[in-house]
N, C-alpha and C positions, 0 to 999 in steps of 0.2 A: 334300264327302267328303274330310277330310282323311285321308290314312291315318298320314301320317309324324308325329304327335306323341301322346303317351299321353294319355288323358280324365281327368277328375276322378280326388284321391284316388287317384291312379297306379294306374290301372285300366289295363287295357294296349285299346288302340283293335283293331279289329275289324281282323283281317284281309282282307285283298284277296281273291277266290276269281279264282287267276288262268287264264286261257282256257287257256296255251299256256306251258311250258317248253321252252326247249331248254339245254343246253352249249354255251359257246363259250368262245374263247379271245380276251381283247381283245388288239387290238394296240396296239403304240407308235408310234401315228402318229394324228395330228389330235387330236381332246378325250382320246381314252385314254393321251398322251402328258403333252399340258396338264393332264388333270385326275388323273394319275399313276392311273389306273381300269386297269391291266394285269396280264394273268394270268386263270383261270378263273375265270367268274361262269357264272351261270345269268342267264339271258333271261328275262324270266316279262313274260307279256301282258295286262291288265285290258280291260276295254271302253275306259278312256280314260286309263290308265298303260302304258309301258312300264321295268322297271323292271330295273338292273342289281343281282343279290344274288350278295356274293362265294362262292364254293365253301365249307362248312363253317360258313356265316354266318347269320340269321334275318330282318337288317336289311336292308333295299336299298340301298346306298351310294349309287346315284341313280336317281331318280325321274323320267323325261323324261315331261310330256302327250305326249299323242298329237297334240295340236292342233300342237303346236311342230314334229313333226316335217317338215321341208319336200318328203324323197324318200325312199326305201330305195331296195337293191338288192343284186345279188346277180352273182357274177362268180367260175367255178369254186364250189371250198370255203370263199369270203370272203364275208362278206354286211356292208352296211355301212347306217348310217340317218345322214342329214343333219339337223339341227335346227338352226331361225331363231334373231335376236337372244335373241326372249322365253325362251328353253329356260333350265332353271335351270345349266345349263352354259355359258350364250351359244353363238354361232352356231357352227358346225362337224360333222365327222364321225364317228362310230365306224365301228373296222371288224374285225369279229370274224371270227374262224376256226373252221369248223364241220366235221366230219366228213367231209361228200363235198358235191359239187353237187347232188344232191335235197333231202338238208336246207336249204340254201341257199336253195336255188329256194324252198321249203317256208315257209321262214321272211318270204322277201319276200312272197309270195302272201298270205300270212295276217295280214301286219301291212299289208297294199296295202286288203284287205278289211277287218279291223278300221277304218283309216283311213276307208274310204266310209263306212262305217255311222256313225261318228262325224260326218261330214259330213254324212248325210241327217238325223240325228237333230237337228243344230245348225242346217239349214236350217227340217225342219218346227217346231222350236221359234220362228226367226224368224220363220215367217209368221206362229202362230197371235198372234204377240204385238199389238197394238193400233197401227191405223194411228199415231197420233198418235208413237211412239217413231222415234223414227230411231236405225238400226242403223249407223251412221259413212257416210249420204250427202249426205256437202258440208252440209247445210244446217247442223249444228250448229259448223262453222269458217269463217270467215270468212276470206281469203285476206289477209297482211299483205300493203298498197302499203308497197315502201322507194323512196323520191322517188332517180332516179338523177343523179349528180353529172355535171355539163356539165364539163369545161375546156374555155373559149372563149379 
């Protein structure tokens, strides 16, 4: 499900139906700094995008998985999301400004829940899959030996 590139014959790809808009304000500090992402966007939530779209805009400047994101949170009127290496940003924080501490609270709650559900969805998908696949446990890497250097 890609959504960010246009389909055949520049047909325009389907839009996202997203869960949850909010307004915020990025700040300049961590990725909204590095990735010069500052100033009013809108928040918009998918089942497993979360995406930043500038104010007056159609496109989403960035497009974080959900999978990437490592924490949220929320602290007064500031609400912020961590994402790991993998994130199409690399690793660090946004930290937006939002109305009052309910929206706030509001925003972590909902993207905390989006997050499980993603998580249960990705586990029952691992189980029904066939014992024989391994899901990255150890068996498929083999630990490198580096022979270590004596000075006698």
């Amino acid at each position: 499900e890609d959504y960010g590139s246009s389909g055949e014959c520049g047909s325009p790809s389907p839009i996202p139906t997203f869960k949850e808009v909010w307004q915020v304000k990025v700040w300049p500090k961590g990725l909204g700094h590095a990735r010069n992402l500052v100033g009013i966007y809108r928040l918009c939530l998918t089942d497993k995008t979360v995406n930043f779209v500038k104010l007056n805009s159609d496109v989403a400047a960035v497009v974080l998985q959900l999978m990437n994101v490592r924490r949220c949170g929320h602290s007064e009127n500031f609400f912020f999301i961590e994402v790991g290496r993998s994130a199409i940003t690399g690793p660090g924080e946004f930290w937006m400004q939002v109305d009052d501490s309910v929206v706030a609270q509001n925003m972590h709650e909902t993207l905390l829940e989006a997050m499980k559900a993603l998580s249960e969805e990705f586990r029952q998908r691992s189980k029904s899959q066939s014992v024989g696949t391994s899901c990255g446990g150890g068996t498929a890497s083999n630990p490198i030996s580096v022979p270590s250097r004596r000075h006698q």
